[in-house]
GUPATI-449171 format. One record per atom (N, C-alpha, C, O): residue in one letter; x, y, z; atom name. Coordinates in Angstrom, 3 decimals. Example, Ala and Ser with C-alpha at 12.3 -4.5 7.8 and 13.67 -1.06 7.14 Angstrom:
REM residues 2
PT  aa         x         y         z  at
PT   a    13.190    -5.690     7.800   N
PT   a    12.300    -4.500     7.800  CA
PT   a    13.200    -3.300     7.800   C
PT   a    14.236    -3.319     8.465   O
PT   s    12.850    -2.250     7.080   N
PT   s    13.670    -1.060     7.140  CA
PT   s    12.900     0.030     7.870   C
PT   s    13.409     1.138     8.039   O
//
This chain:
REM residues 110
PT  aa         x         y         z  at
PT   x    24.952     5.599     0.834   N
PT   x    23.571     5.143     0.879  CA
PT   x    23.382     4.080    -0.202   C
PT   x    23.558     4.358    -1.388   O
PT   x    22.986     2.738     0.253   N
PT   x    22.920     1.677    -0.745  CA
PT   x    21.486     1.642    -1.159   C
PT   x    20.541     1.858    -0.401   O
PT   x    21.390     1.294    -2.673   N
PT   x    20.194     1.611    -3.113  CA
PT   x    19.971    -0.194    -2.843   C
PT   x    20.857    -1.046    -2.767   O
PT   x    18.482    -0.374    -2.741   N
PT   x    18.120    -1.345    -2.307  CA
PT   x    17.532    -2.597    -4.053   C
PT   x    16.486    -2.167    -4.541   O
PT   x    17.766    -3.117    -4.362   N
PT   x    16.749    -3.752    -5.602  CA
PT   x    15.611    -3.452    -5.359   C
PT   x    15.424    -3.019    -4.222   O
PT   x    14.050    -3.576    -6.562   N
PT   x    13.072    -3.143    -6.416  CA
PT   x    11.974    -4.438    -5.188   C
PT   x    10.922    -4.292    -4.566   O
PT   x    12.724    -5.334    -5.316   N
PT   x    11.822    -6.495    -4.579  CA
PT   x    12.419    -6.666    -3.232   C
PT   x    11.846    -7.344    -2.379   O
PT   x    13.726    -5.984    -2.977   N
PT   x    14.261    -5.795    -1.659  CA
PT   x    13.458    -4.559    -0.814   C
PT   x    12.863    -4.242     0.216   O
PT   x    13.823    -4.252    -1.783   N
PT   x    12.534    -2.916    -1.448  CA
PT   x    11.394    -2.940    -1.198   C
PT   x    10.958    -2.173    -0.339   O
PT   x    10.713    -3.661    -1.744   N
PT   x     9.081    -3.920    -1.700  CA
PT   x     9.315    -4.754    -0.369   C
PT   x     8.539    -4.453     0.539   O
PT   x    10.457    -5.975    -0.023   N
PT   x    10.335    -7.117     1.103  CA
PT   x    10.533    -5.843     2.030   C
PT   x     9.545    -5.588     2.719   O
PT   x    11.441    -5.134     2.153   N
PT   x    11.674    -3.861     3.504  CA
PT   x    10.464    -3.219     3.746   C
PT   x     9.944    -3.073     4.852   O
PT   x    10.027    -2.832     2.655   N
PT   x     8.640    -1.582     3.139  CA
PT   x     7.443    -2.442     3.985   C
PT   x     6.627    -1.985     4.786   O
PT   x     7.652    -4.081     3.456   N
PT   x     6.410    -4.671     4.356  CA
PT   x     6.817    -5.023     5.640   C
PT   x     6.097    -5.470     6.534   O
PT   x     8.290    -4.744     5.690   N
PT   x     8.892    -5.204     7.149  CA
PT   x     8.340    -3.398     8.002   C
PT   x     8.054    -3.208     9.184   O
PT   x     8.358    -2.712     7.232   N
PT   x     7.871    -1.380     7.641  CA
PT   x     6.489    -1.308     8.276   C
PT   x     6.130    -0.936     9.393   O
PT   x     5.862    -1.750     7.282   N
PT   x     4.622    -1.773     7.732  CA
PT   x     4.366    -2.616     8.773   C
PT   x     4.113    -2.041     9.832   O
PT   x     4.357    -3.753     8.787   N
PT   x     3.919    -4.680     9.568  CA
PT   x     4.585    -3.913    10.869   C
PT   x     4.046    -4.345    11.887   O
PT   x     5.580    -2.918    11.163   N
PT   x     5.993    -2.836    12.511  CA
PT   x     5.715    -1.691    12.954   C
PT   x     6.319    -0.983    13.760   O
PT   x     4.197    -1.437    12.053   N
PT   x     3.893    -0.526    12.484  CA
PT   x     2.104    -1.022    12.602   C
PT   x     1.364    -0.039    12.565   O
PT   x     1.757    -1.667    12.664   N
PT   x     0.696    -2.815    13.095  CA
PT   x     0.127    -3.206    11.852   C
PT   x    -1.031    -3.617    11.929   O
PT   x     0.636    -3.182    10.761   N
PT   x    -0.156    -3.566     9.461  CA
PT   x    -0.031    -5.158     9.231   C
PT   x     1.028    -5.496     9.759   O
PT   x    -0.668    -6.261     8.668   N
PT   x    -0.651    -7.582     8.374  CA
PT   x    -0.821    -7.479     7.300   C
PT   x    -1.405    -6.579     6.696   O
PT   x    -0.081    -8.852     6.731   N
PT   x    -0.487    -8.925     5.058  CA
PT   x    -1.759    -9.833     5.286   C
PT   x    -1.698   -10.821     6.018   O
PT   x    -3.112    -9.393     4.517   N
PT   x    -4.229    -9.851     4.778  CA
PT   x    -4.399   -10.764     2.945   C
PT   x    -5.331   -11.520     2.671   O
PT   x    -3.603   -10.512     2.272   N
PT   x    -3.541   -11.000     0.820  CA
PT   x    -2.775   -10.969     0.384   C
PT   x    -1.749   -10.530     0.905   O
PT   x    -2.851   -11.522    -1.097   N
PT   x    -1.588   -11.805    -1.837  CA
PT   x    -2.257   -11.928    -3.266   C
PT   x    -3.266   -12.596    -3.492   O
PT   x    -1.565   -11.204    -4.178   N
PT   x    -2.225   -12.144    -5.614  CA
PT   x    -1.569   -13.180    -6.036   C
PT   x    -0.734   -13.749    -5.332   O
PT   x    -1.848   -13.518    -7.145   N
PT   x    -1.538   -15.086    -7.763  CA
PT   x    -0.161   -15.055    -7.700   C
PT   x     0.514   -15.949    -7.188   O
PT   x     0.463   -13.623    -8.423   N
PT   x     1.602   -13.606    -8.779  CA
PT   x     2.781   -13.678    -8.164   C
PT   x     3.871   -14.030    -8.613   O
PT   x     2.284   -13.090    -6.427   N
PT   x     2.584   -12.852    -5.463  CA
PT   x     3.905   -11.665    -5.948   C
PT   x     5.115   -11.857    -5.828   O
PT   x     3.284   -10.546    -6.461   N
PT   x     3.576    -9.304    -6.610  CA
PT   x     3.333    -8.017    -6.168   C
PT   x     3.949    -6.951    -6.214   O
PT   x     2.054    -8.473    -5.637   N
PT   x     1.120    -7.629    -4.874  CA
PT   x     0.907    -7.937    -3.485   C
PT   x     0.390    -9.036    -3.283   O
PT   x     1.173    -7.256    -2.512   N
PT   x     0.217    -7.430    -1.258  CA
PT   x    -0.603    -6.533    -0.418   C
PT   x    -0.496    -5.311    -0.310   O
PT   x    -1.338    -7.234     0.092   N
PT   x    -2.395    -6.364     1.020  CA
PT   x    -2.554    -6.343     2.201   C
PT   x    -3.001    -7.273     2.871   O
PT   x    -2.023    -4.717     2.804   N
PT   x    -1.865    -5.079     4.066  CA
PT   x    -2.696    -4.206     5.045   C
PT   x    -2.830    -3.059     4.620   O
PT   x    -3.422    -4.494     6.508   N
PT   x    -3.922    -3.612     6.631  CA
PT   x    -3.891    -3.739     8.009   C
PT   x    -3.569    -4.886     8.319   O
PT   x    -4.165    -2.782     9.274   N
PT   x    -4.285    -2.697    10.483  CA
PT   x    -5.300    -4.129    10.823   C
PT   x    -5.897    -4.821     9.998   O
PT   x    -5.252    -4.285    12.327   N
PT   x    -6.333    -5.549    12.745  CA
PT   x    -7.438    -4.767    12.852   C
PT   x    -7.399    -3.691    13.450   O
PT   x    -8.706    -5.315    12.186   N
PT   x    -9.953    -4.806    12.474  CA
PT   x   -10.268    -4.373    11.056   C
PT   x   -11.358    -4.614    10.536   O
PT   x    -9.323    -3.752    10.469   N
PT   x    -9.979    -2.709     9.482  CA
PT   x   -10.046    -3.668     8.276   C
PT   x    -9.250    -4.602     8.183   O
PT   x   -11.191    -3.387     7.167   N
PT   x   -11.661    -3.667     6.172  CA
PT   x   -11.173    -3.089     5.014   C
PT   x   -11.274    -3.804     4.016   O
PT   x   -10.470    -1.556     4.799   N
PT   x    -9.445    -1.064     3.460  CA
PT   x    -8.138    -1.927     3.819   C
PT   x    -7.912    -2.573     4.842   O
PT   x    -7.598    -1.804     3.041   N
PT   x    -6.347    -2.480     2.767  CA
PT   x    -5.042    -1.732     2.036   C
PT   x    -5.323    -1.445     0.872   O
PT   x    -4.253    -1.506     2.260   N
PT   x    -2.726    -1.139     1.701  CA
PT   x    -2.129    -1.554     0.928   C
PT   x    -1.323    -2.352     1.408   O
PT   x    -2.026    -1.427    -0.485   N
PT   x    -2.044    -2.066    -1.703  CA
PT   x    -0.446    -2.026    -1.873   C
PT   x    -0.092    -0.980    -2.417   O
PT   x     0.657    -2.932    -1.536   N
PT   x     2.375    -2.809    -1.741  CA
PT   x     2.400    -3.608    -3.002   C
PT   x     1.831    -4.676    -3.229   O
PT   x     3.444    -2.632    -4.064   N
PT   x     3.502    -3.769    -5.605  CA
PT   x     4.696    -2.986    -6.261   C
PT   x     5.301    -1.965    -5.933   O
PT   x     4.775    -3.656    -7.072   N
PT   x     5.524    -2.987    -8.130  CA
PT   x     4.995    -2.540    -9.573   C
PT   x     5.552    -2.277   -10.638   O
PT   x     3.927    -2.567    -9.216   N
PT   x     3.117    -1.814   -10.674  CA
PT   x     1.797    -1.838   -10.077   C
PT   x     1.172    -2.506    -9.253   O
PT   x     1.573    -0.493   -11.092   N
PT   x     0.270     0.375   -10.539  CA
PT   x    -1.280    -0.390   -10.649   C
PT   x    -1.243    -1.185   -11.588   O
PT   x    -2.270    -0.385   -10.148   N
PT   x    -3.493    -1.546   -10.702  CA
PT   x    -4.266    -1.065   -11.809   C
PT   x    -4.972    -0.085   -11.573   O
PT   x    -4.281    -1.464   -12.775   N
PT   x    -5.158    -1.286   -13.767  CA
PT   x    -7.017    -1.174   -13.458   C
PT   x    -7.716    -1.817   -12.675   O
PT   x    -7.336    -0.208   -14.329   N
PT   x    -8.887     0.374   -13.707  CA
PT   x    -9.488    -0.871   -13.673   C
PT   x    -9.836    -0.640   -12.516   O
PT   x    -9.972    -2.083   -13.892   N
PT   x   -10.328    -3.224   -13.722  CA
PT   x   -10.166    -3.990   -12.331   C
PT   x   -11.061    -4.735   -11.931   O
PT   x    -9.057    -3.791   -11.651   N
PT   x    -8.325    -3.922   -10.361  CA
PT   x    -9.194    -2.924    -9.620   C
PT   x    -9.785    -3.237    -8.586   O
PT   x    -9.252    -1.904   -10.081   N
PT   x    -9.792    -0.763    -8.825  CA
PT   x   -11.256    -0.855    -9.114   C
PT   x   -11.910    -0.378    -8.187   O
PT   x   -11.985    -1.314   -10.100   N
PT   x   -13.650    -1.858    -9.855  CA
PT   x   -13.624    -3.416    -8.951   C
PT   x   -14.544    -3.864    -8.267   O
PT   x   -12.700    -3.845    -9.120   N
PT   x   -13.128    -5.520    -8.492  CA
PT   x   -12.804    -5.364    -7.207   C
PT   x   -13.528    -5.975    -6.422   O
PT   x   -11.366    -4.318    -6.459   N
PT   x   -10.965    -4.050    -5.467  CA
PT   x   -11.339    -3.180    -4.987   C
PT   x   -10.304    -2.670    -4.558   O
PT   x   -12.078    -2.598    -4.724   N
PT   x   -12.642    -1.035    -3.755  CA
PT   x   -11.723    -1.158    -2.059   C
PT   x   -10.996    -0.431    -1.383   O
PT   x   -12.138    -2.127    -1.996   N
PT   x   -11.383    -1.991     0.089  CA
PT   x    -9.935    -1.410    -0.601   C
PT   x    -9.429    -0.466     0.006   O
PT   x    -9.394    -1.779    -1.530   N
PT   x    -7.922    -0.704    -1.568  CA
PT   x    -7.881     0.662    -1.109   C
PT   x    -8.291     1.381    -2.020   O
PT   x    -7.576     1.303    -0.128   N
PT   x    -7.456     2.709     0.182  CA
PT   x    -6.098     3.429    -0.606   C
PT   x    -5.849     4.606    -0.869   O
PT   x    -5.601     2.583    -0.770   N
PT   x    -4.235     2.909    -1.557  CA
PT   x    -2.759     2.211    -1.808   C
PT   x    -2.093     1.373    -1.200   O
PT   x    -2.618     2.853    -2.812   N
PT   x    -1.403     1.791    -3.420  CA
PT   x     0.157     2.120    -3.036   C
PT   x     0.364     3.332    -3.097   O
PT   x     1.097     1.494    -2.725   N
PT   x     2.553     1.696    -2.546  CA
PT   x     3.111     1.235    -3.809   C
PT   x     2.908     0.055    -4.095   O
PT   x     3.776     1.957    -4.612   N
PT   x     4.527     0.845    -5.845  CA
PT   x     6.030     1.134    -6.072   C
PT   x     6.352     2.085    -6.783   O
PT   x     7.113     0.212    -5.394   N
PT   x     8.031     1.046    -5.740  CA
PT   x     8.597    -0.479    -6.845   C
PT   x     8.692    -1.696    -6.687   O
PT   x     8.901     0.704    -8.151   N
PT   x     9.514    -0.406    -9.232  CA
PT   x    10.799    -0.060    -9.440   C
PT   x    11.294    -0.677   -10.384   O
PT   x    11.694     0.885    -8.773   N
PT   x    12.656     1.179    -8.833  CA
PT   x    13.603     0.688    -7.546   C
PT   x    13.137     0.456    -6.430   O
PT   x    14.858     0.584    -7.861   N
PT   x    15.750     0.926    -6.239  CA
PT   x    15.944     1.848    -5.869   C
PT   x    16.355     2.865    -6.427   O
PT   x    15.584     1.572    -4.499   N
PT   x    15.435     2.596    -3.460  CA
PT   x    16.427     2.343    -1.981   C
PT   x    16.759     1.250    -1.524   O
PT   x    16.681     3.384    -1.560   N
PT   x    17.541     3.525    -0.130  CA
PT   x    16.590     3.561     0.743   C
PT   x    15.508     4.146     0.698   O
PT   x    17.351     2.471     2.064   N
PT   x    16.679     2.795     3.284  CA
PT   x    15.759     4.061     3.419   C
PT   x    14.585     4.390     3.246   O
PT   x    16.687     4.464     3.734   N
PT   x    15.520     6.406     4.088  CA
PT   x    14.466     6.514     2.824   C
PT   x    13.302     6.824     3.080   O
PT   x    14.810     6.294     1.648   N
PT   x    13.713     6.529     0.671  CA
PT   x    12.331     5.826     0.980   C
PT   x    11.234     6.364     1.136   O
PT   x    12.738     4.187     1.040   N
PT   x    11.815     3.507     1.422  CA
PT   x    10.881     4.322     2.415   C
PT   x     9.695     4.613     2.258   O
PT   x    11.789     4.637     3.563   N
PT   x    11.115     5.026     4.957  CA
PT   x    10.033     6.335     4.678   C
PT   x     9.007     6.285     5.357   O
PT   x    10.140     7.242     3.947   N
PT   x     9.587     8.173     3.628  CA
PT   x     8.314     7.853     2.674   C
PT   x     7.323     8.572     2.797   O
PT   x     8.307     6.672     1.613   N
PT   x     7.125     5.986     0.960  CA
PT   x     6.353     5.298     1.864   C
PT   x     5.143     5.317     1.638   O
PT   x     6.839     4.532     3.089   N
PT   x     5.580     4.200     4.009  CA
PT   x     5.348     4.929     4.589   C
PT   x     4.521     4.469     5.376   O
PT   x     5.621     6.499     4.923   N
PT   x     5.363     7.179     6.208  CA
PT   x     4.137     7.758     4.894   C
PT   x     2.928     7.646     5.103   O
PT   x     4.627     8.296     3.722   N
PT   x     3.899     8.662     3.053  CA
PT   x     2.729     8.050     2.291   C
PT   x     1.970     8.720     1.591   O
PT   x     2.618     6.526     2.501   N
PT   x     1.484     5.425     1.986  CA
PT   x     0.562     5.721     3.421   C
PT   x    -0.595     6.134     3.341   O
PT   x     0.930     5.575     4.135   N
PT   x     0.271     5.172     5.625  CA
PT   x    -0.733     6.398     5.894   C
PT   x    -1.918     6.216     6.173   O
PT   x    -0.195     7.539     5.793   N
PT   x    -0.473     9.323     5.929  CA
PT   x    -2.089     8.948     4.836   C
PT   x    -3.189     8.770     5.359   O
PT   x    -1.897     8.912     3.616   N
PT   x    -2.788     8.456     2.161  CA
PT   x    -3.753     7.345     2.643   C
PT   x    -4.945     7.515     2.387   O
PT   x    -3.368     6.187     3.336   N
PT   x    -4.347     5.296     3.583  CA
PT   x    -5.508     5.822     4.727   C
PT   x    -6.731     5.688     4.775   O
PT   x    -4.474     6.513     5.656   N
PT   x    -5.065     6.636     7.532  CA
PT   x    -6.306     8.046     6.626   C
PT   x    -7.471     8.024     7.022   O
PT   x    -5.968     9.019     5.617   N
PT   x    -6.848    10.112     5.520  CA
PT   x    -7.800     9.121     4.523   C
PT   x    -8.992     9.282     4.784   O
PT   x    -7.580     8.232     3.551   N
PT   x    -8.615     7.859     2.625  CA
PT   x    -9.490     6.991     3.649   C
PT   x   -10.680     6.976     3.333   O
PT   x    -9.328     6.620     4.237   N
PT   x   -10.444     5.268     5.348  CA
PT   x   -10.978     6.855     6.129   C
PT   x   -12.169     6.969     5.838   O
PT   x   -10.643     7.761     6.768   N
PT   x   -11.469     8.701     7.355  CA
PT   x   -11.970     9.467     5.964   C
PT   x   -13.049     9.980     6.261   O
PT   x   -11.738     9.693     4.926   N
PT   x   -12.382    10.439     4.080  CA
PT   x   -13.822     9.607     4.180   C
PT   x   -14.785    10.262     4.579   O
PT   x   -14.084     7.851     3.757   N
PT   x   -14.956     7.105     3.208  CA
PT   x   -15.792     7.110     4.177   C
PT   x   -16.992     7.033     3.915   O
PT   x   -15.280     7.213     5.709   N
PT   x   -16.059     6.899     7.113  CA
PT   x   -17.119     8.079     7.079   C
PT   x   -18.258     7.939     7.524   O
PT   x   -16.637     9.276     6.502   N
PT   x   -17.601    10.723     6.472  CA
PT   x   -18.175    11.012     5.213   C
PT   x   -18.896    11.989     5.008   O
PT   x   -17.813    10.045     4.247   N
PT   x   -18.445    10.625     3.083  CA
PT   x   -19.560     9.187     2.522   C
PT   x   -19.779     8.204     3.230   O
PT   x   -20.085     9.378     1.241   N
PT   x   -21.181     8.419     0.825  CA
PT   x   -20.508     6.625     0.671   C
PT   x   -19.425     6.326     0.167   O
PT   x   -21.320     5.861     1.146   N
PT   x   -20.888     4.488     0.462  CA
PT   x   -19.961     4.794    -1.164   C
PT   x   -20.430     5.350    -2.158   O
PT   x   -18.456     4.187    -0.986   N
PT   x   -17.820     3.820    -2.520  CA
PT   x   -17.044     5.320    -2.641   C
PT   x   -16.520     5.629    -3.711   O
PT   x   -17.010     6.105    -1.640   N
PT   x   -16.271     6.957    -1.697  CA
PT   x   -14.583     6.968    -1.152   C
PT   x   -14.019     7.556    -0.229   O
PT   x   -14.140     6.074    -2.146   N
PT   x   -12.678     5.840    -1.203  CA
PT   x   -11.442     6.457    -2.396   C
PT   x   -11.568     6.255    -3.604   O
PT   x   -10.878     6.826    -2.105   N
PT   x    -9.331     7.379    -2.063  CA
PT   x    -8.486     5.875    -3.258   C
PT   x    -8.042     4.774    -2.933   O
PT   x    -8.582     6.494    -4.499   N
PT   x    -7.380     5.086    -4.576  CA
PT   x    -5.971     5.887    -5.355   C
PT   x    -5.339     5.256    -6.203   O
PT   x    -5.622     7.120    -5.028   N
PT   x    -4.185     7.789    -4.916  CA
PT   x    -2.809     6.376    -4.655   C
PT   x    -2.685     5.597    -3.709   O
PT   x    -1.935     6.528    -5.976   N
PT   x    -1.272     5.629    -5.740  CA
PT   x    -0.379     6.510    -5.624   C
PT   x    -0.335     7.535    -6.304   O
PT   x     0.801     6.040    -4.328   N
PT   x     2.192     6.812    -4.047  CA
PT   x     2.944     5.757    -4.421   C
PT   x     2.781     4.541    -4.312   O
PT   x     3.963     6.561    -4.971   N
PT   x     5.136     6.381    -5.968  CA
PT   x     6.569     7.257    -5.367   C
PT   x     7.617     7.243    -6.013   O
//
């Protein structure tokens, strides 16, 4: 099992996502971060290699949640962090849909 680099890793998990209907809808400056999210929907899927600082999570609310892998990781590992980001995003967007305005989920998986 070949461990993957941390930015090979991060490029695989968005090949993950996206083929599973997610788009990258953003990018930061650094282009370290991206945001990806189903068509239609307004939260977003936060993929990075470092976690967002509480400043990030007041300016960003549509984040439903974060992916961060800063380590290398194996195929299958990867595969198990998006099954397990996706699981975290799909319950935080139904948590916010039933609960008060600003009630969203920002659980980062690691």
């Amino acid at each position: 099992m070949t461990a993957l680099p941390p930015s090979a890793a991060l490029a695989h998990a968005a090949r993950l996502l996206e083929a599973e209907g997610f788009a990258v809808v953003a990018r930061n400056e650094r282009g370290d971060s991206l945001y990806l999210a189903p068509e239609g929907e307004r939260a977003t899927l936060r993929l990075s290699n470092h976690a967002r600082r509480p400043r990030q999570r007041r300016t960003h609310p549509e984040v439903a949640t974060s992916l961060v892998i800063r380590e290398s990781r194996s195929a299958v590992q990867i595969e198990a962090l998006v099954a397990a980001a996706m699981r975290t995003f799909f319950l935080a967007i139904e948590a916010t849909r039933g609960s008060a305005p600003g009630g969203r989920s920002n659980e980062e998986t690691r």
